[in-house]
N, CA, C and O atoms as a Tripos MOL2 file, in Angstrom:
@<TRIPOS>MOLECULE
protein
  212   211    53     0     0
PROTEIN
NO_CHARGES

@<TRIPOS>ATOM
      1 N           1.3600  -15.7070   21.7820 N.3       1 UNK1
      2 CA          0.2770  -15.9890   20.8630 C.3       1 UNK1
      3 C           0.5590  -17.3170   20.1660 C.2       1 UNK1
      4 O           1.6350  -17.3700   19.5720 O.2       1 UNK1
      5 N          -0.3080  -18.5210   20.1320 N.am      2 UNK2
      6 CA         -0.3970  -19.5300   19.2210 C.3       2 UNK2
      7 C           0.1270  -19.5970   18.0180 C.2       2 UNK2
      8 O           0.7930  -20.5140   17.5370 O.2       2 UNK2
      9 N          -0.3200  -18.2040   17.3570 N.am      3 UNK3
     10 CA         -0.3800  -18.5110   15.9100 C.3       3 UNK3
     11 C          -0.9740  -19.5720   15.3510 C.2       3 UNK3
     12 O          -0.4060  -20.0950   14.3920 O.2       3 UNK3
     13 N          -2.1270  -20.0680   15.7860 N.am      4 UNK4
     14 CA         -3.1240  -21.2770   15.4740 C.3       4 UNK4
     15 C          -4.4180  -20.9200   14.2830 C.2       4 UNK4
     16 O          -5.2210  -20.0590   14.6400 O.2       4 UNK4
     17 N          -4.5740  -21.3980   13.2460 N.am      5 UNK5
     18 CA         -6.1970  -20.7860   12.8590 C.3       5 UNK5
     19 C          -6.5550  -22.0440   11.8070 C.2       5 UNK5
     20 O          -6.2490  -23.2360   11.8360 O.2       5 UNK5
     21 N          -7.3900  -21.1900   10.8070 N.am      6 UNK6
     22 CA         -8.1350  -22.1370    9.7450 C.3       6 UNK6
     23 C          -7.9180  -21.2360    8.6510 C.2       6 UNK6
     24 O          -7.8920  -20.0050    8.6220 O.2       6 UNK6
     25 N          -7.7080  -22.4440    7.4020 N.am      7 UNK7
     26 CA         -7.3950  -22.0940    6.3000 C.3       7 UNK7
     27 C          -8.7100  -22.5420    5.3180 C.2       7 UNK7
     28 O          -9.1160  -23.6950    5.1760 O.2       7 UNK7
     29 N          -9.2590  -21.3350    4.6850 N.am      8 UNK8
     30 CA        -10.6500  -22.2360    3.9790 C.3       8 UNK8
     31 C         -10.3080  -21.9200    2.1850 C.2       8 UNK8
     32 O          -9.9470  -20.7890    1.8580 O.2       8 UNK8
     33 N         -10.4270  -22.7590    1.3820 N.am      9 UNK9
     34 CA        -10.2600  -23.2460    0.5640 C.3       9 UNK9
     35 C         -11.6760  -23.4440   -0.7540 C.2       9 UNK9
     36 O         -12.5150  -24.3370   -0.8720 O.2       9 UNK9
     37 N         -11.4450  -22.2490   -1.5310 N.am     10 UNK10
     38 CA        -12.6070  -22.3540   -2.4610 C.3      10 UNK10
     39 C         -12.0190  -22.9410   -4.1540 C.2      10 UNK10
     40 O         -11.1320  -22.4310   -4.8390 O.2      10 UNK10
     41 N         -12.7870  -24.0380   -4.4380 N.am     11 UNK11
     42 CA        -12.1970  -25.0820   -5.4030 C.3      11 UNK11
     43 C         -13.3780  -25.0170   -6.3250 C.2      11 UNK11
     44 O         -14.4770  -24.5210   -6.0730 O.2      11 UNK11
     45 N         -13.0770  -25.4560   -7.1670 N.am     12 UNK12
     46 CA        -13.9110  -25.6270   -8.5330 C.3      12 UNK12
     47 C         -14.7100  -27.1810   -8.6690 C.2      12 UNK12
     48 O         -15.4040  -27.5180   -9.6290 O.2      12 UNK12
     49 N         -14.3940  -28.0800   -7.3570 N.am     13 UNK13
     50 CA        -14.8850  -29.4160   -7.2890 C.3      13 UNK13
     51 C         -16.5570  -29.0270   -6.6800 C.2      13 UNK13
     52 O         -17.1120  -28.3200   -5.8380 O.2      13 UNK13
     53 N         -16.8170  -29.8570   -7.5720 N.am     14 UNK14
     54 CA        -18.5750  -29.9460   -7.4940 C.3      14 UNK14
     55 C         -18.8680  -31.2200   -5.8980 C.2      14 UNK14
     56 O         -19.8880  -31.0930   -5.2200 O.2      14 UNK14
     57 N         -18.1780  -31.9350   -5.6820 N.am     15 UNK15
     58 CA        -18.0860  -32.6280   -4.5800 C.3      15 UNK15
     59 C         -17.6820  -31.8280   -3.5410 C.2      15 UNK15
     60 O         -18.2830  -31.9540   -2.4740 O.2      15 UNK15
     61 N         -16.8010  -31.0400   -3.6270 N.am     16 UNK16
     62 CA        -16.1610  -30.5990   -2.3230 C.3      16 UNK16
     63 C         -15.9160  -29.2160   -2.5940 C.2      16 UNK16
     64 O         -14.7300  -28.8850   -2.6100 O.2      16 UNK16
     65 N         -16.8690  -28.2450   -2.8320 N.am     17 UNK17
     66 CA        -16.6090  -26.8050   -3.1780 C.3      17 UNK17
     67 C         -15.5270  -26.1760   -2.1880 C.2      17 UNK17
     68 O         -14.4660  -25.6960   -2.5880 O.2      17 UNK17
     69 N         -15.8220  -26.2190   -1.1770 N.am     18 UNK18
     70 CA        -14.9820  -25.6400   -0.2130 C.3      18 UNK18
     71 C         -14.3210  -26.6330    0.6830 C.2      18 UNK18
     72 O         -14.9140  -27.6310    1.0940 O.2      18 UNK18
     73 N         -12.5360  -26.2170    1.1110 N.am     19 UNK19
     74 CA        -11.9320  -26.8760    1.5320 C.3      19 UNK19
     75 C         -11.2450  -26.2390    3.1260 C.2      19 UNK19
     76 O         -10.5880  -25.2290    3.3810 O.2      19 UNK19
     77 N         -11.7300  -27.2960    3.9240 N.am     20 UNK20
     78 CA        -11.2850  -26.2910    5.6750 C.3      20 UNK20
     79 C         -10.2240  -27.0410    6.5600 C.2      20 UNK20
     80 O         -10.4530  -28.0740    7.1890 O.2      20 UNK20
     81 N          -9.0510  -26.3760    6.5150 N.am     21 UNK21
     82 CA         -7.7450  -26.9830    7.0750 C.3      21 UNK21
     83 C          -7.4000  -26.0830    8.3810 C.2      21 UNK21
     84 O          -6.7630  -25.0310    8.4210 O.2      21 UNK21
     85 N          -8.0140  -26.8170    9.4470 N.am     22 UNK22
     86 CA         -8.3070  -26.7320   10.5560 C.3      22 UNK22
     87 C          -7.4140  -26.7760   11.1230 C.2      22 UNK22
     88 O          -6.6340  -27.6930   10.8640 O.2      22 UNK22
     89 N          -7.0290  -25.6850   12.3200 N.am     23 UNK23
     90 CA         -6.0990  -25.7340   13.3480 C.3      23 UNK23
     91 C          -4.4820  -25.7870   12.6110 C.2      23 UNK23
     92 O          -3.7130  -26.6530   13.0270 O.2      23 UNK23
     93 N          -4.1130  -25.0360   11.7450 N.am     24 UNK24
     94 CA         -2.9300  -25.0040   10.8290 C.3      24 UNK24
     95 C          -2.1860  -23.7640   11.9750 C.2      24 UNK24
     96 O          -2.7430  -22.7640   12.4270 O.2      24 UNK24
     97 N          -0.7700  -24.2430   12.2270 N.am     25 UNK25
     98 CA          0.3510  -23.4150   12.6410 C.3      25 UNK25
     99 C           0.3840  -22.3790   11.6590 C.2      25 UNK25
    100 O           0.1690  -22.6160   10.4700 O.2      25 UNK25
    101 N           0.5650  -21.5810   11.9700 N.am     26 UNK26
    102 CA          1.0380  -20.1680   11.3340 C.3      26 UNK26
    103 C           0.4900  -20.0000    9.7410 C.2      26 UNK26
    104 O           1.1800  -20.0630    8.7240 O.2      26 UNK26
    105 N          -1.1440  -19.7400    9.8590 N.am     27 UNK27
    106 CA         -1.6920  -20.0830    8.5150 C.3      27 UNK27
    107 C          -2.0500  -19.0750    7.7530 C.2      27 UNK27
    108 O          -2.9040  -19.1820    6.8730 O.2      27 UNK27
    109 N          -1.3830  -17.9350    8.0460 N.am     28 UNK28
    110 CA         -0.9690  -17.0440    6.8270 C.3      28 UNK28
    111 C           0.2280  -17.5770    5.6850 C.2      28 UNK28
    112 O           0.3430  -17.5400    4.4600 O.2      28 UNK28
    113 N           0.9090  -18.0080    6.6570 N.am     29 UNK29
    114 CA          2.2270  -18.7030    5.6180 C.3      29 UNK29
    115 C           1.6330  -19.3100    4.5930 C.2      29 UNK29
    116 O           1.8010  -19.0730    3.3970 O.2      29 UNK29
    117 N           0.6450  -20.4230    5.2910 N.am     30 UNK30
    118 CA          0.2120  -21.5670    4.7450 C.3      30 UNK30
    119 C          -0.2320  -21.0980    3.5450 C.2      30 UNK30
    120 O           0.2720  -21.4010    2.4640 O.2      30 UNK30
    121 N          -1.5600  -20.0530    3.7710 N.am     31 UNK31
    122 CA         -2.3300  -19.3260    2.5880 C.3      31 UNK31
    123 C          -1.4400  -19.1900    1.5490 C.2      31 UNK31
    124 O          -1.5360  -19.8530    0.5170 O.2      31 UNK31
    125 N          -0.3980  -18.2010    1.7950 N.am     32 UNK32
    126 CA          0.7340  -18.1100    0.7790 C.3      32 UNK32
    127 C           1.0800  -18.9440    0.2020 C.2      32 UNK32
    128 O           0.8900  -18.9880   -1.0130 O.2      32 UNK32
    129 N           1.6670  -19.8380    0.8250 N.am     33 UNK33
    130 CA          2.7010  -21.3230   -0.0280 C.3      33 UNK33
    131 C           1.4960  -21.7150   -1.0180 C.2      33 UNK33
    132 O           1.7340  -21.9550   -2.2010 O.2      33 UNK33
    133 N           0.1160  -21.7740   -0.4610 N.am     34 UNK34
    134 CA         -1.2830  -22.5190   -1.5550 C.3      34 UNK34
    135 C          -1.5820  -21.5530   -2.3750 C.2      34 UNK34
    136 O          -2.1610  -21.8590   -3.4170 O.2      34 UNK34
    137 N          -1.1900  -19.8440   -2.0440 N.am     35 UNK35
    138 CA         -1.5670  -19.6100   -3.4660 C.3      35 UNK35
    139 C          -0.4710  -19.1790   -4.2500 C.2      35 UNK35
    140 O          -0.7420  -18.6430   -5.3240 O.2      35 UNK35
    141 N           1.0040  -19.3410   -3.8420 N.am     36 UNK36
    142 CA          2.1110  -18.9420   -4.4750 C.3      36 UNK36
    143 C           2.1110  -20.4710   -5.8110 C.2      36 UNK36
    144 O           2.4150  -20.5310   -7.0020 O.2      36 UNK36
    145 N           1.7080  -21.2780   -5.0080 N.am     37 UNK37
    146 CA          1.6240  -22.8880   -5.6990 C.3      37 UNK37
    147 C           0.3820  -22.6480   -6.8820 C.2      37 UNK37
    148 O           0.7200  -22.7870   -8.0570 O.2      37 UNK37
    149 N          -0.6140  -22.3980   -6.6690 N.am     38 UNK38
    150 CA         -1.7980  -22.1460   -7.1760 C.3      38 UNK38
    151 C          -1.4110  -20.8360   -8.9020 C.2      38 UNK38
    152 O          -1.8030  -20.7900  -10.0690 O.2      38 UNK38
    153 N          -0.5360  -20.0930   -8.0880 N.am     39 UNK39
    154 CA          0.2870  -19.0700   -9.2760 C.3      39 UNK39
    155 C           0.9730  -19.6470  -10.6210 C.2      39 UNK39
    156 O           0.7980  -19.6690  -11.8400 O.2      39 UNK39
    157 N           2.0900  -20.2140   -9.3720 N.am     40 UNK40
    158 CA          2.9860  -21.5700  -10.7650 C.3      40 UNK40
    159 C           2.4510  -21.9650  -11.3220 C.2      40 UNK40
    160 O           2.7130  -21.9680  -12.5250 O.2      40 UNK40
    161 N           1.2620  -22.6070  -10.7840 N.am     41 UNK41
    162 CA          0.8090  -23.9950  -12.1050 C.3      41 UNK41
    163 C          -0.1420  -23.0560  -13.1750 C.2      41 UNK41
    164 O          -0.2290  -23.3910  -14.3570 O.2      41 UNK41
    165 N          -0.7910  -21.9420  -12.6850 N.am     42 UNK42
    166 CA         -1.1790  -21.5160  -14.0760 C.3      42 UNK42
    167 C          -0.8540  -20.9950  -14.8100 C.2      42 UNK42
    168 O          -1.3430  -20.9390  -15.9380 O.2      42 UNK42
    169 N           0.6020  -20.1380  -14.1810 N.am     43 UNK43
    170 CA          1.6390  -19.7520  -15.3110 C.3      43 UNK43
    171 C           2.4990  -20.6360  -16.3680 C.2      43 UNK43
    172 O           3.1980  -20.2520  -17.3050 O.2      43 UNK43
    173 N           2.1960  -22.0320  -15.8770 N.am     44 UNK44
    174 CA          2.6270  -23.2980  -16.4420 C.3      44 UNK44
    175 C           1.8670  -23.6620  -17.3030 C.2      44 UNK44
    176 O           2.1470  -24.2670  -18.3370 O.2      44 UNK44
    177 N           0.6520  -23.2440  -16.8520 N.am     45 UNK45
    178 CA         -0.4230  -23.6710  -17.8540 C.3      45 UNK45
    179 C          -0.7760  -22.7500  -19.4690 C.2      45 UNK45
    180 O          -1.2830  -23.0360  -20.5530 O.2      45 UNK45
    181 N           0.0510  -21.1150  -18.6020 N.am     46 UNK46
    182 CA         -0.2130  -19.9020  -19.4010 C.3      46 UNK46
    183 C          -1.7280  -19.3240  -19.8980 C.2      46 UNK46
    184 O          -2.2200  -18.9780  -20.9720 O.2      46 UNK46
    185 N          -2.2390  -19.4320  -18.3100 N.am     47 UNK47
    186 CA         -3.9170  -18.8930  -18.0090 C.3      47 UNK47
    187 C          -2.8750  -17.5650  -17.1680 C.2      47 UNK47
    188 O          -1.7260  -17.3360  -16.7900 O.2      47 UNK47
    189 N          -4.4670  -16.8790  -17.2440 N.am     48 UNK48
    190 CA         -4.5180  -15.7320  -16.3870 C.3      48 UNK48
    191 C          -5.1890  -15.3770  -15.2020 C.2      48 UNK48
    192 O          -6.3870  -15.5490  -14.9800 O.2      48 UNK48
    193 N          -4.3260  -14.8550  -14.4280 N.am     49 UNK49
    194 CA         -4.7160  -15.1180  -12.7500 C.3      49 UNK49
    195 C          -5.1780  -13.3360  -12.3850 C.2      49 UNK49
    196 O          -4.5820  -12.2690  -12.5240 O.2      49 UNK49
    197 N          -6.4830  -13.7110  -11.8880 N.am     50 UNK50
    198 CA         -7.2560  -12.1110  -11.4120 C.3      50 UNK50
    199 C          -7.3540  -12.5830   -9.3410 C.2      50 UNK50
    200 O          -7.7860  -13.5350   -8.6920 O.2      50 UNK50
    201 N          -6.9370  -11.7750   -9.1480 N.am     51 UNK51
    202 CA         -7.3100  -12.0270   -7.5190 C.3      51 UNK51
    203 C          -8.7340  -11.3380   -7.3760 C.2      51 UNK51
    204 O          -9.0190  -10.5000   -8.2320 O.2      51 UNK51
    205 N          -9.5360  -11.5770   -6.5020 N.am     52 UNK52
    206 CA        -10.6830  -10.9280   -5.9070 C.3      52 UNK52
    207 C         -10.3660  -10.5170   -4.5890 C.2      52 UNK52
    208 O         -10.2220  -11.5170   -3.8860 O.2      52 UNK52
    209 N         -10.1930   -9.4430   -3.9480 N.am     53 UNK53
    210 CA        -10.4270   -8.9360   -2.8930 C.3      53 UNK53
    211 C         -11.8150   -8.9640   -2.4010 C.2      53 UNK53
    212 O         -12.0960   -8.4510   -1.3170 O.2      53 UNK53
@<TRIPOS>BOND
     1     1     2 1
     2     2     3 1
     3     3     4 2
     4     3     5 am
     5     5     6 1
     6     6     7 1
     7     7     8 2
     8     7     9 am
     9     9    10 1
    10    10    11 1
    11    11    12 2
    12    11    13 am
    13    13    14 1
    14    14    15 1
    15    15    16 2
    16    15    17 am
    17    17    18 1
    18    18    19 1
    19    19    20 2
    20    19    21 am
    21    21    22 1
    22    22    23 1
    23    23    24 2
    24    23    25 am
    25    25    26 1
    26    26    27 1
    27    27    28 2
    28    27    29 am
    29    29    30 1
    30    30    31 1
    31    31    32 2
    32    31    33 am
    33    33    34 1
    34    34    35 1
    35    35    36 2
    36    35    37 am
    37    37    38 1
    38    38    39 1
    39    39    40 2
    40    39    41 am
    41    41    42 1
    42    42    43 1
    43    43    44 2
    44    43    45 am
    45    45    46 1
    46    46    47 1
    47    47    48 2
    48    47    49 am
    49    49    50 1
    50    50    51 1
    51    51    52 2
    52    51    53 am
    53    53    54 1
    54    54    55 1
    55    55    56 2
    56    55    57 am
    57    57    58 1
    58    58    59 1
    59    59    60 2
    60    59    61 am
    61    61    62 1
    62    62    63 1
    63    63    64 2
    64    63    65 am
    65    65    66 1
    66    66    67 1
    67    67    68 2
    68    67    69 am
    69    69    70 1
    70    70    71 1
    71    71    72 2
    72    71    73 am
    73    73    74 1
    74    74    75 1
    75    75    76 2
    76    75    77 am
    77    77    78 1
    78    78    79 1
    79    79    80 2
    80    79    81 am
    81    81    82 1
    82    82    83 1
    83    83    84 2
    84    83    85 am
    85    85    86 1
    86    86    87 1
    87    87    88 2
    88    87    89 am
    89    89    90 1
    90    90    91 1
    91    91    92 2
    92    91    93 am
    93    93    94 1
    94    94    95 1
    95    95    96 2
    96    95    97 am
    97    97    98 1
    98    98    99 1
    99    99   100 2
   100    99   101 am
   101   101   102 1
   102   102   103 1
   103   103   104 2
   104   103   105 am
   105   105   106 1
   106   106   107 1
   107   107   108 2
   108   107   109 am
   109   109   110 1
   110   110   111 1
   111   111   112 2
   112   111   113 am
   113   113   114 1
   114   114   115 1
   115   115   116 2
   116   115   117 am
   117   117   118 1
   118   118   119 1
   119   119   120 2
   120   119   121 am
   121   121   122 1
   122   122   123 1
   123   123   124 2
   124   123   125 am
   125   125   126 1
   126   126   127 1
   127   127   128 2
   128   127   129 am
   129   129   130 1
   130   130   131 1
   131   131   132 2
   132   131   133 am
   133   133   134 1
   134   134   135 1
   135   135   136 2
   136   135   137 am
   137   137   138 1
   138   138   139 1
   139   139   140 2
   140   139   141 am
   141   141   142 1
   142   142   143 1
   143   143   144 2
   144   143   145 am
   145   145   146 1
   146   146   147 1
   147   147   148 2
   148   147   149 am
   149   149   150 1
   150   150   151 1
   151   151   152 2
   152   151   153 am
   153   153   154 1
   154   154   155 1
   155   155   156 2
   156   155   157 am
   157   157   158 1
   158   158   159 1
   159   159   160 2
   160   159   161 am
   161   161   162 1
   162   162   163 1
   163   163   164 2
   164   163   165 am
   165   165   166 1
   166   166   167 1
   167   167   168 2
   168   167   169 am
   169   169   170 1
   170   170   171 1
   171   171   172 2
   172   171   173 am
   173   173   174 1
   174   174   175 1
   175   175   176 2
   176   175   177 am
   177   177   178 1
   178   178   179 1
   179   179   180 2
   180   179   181 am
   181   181   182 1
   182   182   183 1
   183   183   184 2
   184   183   185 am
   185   185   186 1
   186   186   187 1
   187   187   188 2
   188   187   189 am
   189   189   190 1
   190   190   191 1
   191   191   192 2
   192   191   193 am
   193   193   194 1
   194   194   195 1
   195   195   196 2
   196   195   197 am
   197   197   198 1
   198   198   199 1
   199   199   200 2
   200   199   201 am
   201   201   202 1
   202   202   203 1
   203   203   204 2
   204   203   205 am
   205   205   206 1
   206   206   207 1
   207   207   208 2
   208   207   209 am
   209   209   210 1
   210   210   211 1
   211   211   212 2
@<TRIPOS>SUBSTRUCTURE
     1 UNK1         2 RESIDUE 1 A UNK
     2 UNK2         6 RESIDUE 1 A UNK
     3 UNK3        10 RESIDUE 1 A UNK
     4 UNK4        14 RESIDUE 1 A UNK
     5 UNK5        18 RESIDUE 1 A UNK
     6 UNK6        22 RESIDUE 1 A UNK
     7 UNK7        26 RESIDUE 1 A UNK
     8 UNK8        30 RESIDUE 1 A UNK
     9 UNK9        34 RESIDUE 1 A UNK
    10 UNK10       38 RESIDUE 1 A UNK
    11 UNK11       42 RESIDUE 1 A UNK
    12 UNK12       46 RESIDUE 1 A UNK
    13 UNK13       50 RESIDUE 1 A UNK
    14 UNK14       54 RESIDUE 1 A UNK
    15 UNK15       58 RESIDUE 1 A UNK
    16 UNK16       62 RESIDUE 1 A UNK
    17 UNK17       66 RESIDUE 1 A UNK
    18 UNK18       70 RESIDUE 1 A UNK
    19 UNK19       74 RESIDUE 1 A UNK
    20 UNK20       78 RESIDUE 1 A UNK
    21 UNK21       82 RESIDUE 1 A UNK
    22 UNK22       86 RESIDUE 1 A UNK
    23 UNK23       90 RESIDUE 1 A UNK
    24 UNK24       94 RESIDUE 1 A UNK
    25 UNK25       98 RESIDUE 1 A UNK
    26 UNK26      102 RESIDUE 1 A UNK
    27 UNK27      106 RESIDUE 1 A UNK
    28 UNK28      110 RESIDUE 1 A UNK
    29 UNK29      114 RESIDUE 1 A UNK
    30 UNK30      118 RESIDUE 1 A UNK
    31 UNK31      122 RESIDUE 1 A UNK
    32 UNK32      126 RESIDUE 1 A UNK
    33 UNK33      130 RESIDUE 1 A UNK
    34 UNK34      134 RESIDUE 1 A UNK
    35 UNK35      138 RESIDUE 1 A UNK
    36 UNK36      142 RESIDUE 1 A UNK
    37 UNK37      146 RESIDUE 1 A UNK
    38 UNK38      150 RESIDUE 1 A UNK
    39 UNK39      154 RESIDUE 1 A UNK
    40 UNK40      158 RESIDUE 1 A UNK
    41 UNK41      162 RESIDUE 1 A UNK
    42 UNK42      166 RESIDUE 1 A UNK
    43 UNK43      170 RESIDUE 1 A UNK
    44 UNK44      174 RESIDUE 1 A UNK
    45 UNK45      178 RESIDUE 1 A UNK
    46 UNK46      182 RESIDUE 1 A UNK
    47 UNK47      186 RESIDUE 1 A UNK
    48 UNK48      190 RESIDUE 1 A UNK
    49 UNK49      194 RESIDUE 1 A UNK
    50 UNK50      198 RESIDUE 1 A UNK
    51 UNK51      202 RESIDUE 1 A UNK
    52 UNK52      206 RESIDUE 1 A UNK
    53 UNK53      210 RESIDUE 1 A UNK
């Protein structure tokens, strides 16, 4: 198996609402590392993070 896919990306930019990172190696990881990153900085910020399923 490849492990090949797309990573899509929903942002708060009025230019570029959604973000599509195409053809990414093993892009579950990827997902992770962007929202493990996405975690830090608002615990840095000391906001509160709700996931949506």
């Amino acid at each position: 198996m490849a492990n090949i896919g797309d990573v899509s990306l929903l942002t708060s930019s009025l230019e570029h609402p959604e973000v599509r990172l195409e053809n990414v190696k093993d892009p579950v990881q990827v997902r992770e590392l962007i929202r493990q990153a996405y975690m830090a900085e608002q615990n840095r910020r000391g906001l509160t993070y709700r996931e949506e399923t």
